[in-house]
OpenMM code with the backbone's topology and positions (N, CA, C; nanometers):
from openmm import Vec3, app, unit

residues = "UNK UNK UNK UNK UNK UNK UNK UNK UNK UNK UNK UNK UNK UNK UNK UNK UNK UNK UNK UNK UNK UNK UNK UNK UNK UNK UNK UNK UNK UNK UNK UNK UNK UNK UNK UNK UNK UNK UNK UNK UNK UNK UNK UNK UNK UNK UNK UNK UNK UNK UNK UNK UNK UNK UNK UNK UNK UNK UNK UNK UNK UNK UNK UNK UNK UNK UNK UNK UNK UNK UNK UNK UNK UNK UNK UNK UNK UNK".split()
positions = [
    Vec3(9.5890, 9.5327, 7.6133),
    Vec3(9.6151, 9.4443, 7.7276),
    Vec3(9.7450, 9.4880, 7.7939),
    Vec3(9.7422, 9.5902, 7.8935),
    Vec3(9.8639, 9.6040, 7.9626),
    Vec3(9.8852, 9.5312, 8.0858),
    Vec3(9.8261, 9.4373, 8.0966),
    Vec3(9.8120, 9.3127, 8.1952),
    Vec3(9.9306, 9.2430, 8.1522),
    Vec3(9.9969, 9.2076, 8.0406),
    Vec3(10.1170, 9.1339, 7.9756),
    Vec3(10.2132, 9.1621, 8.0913),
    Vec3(10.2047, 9.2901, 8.1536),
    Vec3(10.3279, 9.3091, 8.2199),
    Vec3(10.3386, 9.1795, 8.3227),
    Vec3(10.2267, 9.1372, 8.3965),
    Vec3(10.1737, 9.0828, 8.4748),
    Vec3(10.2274, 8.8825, 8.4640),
    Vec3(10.1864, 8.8806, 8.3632),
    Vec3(10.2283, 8.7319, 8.3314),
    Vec3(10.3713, 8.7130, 8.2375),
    Vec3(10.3973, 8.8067, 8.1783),
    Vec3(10.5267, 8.7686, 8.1262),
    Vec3(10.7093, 8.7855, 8.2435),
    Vec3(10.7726, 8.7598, 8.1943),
    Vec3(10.8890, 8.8132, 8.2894),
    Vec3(11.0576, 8.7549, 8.2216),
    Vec3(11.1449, 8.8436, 8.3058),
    Vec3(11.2469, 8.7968, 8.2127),
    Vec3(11.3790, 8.7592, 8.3146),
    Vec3(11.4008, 8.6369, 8.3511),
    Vec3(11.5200, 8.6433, 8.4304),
    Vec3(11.6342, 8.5469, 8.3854),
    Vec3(11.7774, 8.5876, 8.4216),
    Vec3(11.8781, 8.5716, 8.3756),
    Vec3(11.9225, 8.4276, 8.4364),
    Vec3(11.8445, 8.3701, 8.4959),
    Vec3(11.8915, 8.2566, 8.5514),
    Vec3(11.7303, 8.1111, 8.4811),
    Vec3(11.6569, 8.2078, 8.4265),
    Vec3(11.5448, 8.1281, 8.3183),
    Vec3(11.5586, 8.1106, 8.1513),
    Vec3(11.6338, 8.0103, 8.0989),
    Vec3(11.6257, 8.0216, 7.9538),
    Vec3(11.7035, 8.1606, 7.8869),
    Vec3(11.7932, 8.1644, 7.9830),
    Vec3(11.9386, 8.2790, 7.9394),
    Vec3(11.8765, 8.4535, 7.9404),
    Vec3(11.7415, 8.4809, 8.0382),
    Vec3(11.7152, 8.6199, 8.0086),
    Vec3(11.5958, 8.6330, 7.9238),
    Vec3(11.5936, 8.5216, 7.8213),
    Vec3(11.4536, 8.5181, 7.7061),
    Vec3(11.3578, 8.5572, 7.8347),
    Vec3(11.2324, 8.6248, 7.7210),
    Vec3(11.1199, 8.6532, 7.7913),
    Vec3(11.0538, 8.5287, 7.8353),
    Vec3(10.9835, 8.5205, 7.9169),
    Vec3(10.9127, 8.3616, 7.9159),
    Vec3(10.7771, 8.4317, 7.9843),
    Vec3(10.7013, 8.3359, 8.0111),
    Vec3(10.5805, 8.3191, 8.0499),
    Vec3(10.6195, 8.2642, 8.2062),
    Vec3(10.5366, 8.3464, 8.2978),
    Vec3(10.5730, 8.3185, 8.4488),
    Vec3(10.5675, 8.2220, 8.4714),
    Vec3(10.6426, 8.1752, 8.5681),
    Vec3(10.6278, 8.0275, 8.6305),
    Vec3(10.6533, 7.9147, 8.5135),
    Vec3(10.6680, 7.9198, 8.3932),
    Vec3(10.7543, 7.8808, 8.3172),
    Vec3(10.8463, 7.8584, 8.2915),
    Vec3(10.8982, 7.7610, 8.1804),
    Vec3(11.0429, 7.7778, 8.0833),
    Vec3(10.9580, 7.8304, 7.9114),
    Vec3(10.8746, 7.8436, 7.9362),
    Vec3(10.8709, 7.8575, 7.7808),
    Vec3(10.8486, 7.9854, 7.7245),
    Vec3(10.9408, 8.0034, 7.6167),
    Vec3(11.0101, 8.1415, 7.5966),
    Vec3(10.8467, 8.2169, 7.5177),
    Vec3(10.8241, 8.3223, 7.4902),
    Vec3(10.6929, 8.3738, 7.4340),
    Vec3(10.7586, 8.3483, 7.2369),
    Vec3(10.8807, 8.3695, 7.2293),
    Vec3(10.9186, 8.3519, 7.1042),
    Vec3(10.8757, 8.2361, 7.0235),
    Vec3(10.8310, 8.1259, 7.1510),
    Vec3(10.8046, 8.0024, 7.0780),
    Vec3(10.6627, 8.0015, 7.0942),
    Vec3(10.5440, 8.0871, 7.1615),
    Vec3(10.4329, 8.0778, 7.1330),
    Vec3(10.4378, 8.1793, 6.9837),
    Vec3(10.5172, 8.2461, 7.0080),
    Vec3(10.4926, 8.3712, 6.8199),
    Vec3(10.5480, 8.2580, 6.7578),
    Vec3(10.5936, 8.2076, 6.7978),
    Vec3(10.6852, 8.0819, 6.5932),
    Vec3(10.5396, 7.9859, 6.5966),
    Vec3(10.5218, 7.9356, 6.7453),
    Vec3(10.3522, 7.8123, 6.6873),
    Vec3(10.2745, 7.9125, 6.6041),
    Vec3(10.1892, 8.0355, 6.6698),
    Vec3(10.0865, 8.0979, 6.6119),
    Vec3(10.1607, 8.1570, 6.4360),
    Vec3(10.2636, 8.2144, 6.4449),
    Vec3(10.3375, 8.2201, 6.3108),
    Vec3(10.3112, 8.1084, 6.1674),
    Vec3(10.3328, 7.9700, 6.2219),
    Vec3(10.3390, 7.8762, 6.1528),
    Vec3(10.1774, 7.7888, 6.1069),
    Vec3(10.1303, 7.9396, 6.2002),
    Vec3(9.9485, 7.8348, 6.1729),
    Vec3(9.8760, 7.7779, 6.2650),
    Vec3(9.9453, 7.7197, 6.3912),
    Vec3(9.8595, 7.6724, 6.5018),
    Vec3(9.7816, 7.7282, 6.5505),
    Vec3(9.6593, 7.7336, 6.5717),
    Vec3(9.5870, 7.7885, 6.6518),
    Vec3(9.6133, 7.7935, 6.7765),
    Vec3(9.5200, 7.8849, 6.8550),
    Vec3(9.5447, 7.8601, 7.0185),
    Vec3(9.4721, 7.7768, 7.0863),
    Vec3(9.4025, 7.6645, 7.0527),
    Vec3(9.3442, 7.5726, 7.1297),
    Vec3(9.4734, 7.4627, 7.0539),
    Vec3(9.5459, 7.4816, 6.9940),
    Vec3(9.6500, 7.3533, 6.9433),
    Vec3(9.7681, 7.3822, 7.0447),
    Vec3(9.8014, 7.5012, 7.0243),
    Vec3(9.9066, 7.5323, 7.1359),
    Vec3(9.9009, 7.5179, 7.2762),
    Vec3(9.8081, 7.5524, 7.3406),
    Vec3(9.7506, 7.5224, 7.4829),
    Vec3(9.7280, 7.3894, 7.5000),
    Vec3(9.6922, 7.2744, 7.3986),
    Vec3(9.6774, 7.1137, 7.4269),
    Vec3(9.8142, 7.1021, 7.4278),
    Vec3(9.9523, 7.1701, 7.3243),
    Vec3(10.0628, 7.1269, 7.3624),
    Vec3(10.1250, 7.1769, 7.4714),
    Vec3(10.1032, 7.2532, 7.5086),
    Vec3(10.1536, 7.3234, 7.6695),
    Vec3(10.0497, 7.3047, 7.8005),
    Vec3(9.9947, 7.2333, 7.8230),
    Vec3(9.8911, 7.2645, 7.9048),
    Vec3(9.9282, 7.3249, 8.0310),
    Vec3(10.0892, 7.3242, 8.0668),
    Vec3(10.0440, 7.5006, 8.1945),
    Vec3(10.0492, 7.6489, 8.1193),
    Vec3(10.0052, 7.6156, 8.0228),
    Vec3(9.9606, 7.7966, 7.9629),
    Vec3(9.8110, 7.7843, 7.9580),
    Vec3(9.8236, 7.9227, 7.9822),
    Vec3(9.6198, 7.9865, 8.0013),
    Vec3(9.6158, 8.0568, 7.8541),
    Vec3(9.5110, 8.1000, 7.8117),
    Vec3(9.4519, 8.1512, 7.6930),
    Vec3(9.5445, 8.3184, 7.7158),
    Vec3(9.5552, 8.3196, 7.8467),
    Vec3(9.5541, 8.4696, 7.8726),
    Vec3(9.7187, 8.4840, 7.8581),
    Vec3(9.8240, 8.3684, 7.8495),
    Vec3(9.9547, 8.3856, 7.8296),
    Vec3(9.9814, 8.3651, 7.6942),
    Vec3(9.9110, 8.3433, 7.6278),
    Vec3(9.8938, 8.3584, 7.4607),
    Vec3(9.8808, 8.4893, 7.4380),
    Vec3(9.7883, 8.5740, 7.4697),
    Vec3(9.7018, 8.6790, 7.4550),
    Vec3(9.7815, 8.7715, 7.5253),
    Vec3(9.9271, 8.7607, 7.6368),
    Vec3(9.9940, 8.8694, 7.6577),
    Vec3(10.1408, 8.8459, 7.5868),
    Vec3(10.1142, 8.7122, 7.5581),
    Vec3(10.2295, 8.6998, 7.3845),
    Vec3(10.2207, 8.7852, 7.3203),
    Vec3(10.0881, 8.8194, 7.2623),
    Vec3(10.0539, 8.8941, 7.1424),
    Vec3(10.1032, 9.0261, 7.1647),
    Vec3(10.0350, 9.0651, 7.2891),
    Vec3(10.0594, 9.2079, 7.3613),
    Vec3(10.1755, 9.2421, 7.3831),
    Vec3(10.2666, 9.1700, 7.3898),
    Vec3(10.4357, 9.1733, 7.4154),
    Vec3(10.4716, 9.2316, 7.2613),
    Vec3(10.4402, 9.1479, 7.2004),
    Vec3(10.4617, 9.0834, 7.0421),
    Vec3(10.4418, 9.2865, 6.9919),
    Vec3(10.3084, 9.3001, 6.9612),
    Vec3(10.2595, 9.4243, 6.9781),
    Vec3(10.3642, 9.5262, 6.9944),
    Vec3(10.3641, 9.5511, 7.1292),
    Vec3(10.4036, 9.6633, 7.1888),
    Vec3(10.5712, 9.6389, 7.1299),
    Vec3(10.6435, 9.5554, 7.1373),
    Vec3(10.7809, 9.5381, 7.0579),
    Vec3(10.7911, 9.5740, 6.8929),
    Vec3(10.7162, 9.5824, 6.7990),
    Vec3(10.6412, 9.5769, 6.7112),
    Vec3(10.6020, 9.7484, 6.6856),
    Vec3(10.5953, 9.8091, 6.8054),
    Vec3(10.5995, 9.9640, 6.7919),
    Vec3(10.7308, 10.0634, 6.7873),
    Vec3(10.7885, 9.9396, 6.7961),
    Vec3(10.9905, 10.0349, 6.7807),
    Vec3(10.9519, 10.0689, 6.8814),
    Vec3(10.9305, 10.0912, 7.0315),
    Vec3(10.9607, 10.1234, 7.1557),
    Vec3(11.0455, 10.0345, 7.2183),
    Vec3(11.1313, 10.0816, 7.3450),
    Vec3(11.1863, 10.0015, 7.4038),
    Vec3(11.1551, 9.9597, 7.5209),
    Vec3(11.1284, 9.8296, 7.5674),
    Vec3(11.0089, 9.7795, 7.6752),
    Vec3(11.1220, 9.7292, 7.7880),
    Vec3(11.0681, 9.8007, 7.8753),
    Vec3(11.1209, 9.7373, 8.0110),
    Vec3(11.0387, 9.6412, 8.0858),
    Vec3(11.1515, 9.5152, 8.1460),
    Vec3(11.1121, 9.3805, 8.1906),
    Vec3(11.1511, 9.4152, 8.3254),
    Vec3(11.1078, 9.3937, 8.4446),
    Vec3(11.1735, 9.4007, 8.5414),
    Vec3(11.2051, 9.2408, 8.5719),
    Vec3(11.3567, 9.3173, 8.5809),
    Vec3(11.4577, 9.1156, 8.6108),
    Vec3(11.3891, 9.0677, 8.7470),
    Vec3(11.4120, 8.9612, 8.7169),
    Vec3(11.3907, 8.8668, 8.8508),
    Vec3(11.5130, 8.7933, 8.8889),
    Vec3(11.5863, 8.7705, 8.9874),
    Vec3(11.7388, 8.7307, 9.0304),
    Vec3(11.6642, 8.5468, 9.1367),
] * unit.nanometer
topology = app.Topology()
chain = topology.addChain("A")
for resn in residues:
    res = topology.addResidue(resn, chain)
    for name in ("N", "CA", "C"):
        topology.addAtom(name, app.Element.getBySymbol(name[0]), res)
């Protein structure tokens, strides 16, 4: 899924720079700690309901590709 680029984003004036999910505040770190701890993704999405299946699913892909020791570029948003 290189679509992640697409819905994730990282700006310095959103939740200190954390990655978040567009049009969001909510950092992707805290969809990896729900799915981490066991929630499924129909539990997480009833607790967030402006997330789509598909901002879970470019969690992962973030998650992933960080996960390969590469270093991933975010383009900032000001």
């Amino acid at each position: 899924m290189n679509e992640w680029r697409d819905r994730l984003t990282a700006d310095l004036q959103v939740c200190h720079g954390k990655v978040c999910i567009k049009s969001t505040r909510i950092p992707v770190a805290v969809i990896l700690d729900n799915l981490a701890s066991g929630q499924s993704m129909n539990e997480i999405l009833a607790s967030y309901p402006s997330l789509k299946l598909e901002d879970l699913l470019a969690s992962l892909a973030y998650a992933a590709e960080i996960a390969r020791e590469r270093i991933v570029h975010l383009p900032e948003t000001a």
